[in-house]
C-alpha positions in Angstrom: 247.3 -36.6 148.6 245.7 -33.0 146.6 242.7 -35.1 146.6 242.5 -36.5 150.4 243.3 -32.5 151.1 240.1 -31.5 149.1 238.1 -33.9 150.6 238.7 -32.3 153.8 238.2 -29.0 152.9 235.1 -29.7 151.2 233.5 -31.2 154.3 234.8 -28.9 156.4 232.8 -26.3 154.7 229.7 -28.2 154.8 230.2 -29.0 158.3 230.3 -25.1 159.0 227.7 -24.3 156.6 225.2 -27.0 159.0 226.8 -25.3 161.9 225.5 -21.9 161.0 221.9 -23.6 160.3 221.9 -25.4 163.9 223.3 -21.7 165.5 220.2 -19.7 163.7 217.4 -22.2 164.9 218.7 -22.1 168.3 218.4 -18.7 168.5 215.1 -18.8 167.4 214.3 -21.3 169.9 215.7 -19.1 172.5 214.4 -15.5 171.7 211.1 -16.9 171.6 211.0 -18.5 175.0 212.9 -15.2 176.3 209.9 -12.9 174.8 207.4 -15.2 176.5 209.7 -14.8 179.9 209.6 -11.1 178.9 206.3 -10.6 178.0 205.1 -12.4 181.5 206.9 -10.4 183.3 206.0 -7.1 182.0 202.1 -8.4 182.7 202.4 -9.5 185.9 204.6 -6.8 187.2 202.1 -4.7 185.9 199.5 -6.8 188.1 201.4 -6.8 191.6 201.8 -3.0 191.0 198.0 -2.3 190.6 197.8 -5.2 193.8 199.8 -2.8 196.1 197.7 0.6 195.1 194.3 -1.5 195.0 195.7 -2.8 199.0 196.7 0.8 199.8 193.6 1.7 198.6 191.1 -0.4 200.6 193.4 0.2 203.7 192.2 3.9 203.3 188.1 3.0 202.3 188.6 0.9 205.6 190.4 3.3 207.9 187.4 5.6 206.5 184.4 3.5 206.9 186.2 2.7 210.8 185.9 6.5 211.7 182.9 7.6 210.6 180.5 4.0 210.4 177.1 6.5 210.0 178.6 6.8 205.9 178.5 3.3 205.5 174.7 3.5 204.9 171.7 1.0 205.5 170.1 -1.0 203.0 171.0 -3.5 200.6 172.5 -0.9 197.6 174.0 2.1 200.0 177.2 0.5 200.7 178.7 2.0 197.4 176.1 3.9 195.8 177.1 6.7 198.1 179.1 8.2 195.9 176.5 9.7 193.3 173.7 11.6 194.6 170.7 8.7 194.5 168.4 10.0 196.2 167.1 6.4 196.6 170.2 5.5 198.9 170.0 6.3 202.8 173.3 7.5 203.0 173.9 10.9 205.3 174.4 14.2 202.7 178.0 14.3 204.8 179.2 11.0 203.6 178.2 11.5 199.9 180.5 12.4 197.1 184.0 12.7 197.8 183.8 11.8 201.8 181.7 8.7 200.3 183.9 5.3 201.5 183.9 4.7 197.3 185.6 8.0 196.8 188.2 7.6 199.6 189.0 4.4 197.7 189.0 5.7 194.0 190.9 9.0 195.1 193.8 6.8 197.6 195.9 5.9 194.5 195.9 8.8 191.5 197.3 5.7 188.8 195.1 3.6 189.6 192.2 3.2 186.5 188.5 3.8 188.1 187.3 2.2 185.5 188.8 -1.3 186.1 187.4 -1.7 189.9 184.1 -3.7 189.4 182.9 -4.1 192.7 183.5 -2.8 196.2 182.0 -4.2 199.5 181.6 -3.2 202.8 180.1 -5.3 205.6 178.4 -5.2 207.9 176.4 -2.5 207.3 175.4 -1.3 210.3 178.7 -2.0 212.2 179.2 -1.0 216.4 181.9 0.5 217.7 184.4 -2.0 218.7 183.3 -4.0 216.1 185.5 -5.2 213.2 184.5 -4.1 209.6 185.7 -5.5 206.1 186.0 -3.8 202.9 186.7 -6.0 200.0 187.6 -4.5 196.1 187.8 -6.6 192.9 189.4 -5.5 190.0 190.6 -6.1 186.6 193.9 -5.8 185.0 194.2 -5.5 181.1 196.9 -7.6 180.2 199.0 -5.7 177.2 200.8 -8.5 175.5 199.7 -10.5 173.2 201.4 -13.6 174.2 200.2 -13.1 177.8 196.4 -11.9 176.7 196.3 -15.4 174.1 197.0 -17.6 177.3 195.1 -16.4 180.6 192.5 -14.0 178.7 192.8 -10.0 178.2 192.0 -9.4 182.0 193.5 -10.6 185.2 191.0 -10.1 188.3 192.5 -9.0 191.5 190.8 -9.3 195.0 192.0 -7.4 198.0 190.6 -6.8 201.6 191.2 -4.7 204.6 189.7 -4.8 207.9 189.6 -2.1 210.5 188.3 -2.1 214.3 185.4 0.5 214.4 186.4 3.5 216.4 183.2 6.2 215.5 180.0 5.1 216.9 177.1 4.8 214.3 176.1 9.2 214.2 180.0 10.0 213.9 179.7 11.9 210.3 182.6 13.6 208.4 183.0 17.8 209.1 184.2 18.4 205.7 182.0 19.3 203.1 182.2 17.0 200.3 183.1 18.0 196.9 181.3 17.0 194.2 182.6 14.6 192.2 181.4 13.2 188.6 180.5 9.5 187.8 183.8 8.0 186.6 183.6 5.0 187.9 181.7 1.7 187.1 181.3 0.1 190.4 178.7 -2.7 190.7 176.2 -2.8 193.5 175.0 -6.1 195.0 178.3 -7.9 193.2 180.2 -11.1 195.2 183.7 -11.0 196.6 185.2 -14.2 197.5 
């Protein structure tokens, strides 16, 4: 009978020691796919934050460009150029620098990194009054996780749009002075918005 007892006791122990092997690769198994959960939704949080400033921020370029169509410029490059002082651009000396559409779109959002919008675009150019305008933005979003970064890349591009019924009429100019504001940015002229 000692010996049946020992038996037991001995596989019982084993049994527990296999138990604590199967507990220890389950949790493996499931911190892993929790970090990956995690580490998605700390990156795309980030992204539908920079989404909503990047819309509230076009809504402003647009609500801009809808008042005062004469700073939208002529020409192929004005539409965003505006906001250094090229002299090459046919943009009003009213609607340059920090009343420039670019600036009212850089400046709407104080988080939001100038350096990551790659390209802003206004059309038409030469817009009437009553007629609708669009401004479009891409912009990228670095992606800080490594996880997140190894499967969709280290950026995320992000389009919005706004549209806004013209209410100026083509000589309508800002009656502020603009402030002068440094090159920060790194805006692409002539780029492609889907």
């Amino acid at each position: 009978m000692n010996d049946t007892k020992q038996v037991h006791v001995e596989r019982q122990r084993r049994y527990q020691r296999g138990a604590r092997g199967q507990s220890l690769v389950e949790t493996a198994i499931s911190l892993s796919v929790l970090l990956l959960i995690f580490s998605g939704a700390v990156d795309l949080g980030r992204a539908f934050y920079s989404w909503i400033q990047i819309n509230n921020a076009v809504s402003e370029g647009a609500h801009w460009a809808a008042t005062y169509p004469g700073c939208i410029g002529s020409g192929a490059n004005a539409y965003f150029n505006n906001y250094n002082n090229s002299p090459n651009v046919s943009v009003p000396t009213e609607c340059r620098q920090s009343n420039s559409i670019a600036e009212r779109i850089l400046n709407e959002e104080g988080t939001l990194d100038r350096r990551d919008i790659q390209c802003v675009l206004v059309t038409p150019i030469d817009p009437a009054q009553g007629s609708t305008i669009q401004v479009k933005v891409k912009i990228n979003v670095t992606m800080v996780t490594p996880i997140i970064r190894a499967m969709f890349g280290p950026k995320l591009s992000l389009y919005a749009q706004a549209q806004e019924v013209v209410r100026g009429v083509a000589g309508d100019l800002p009656s502020s002075s603009p402030i002068t504001v440094p090159d920060q940015g790194s805006i692409l002229p002539g780029c492609t918005i889907p």
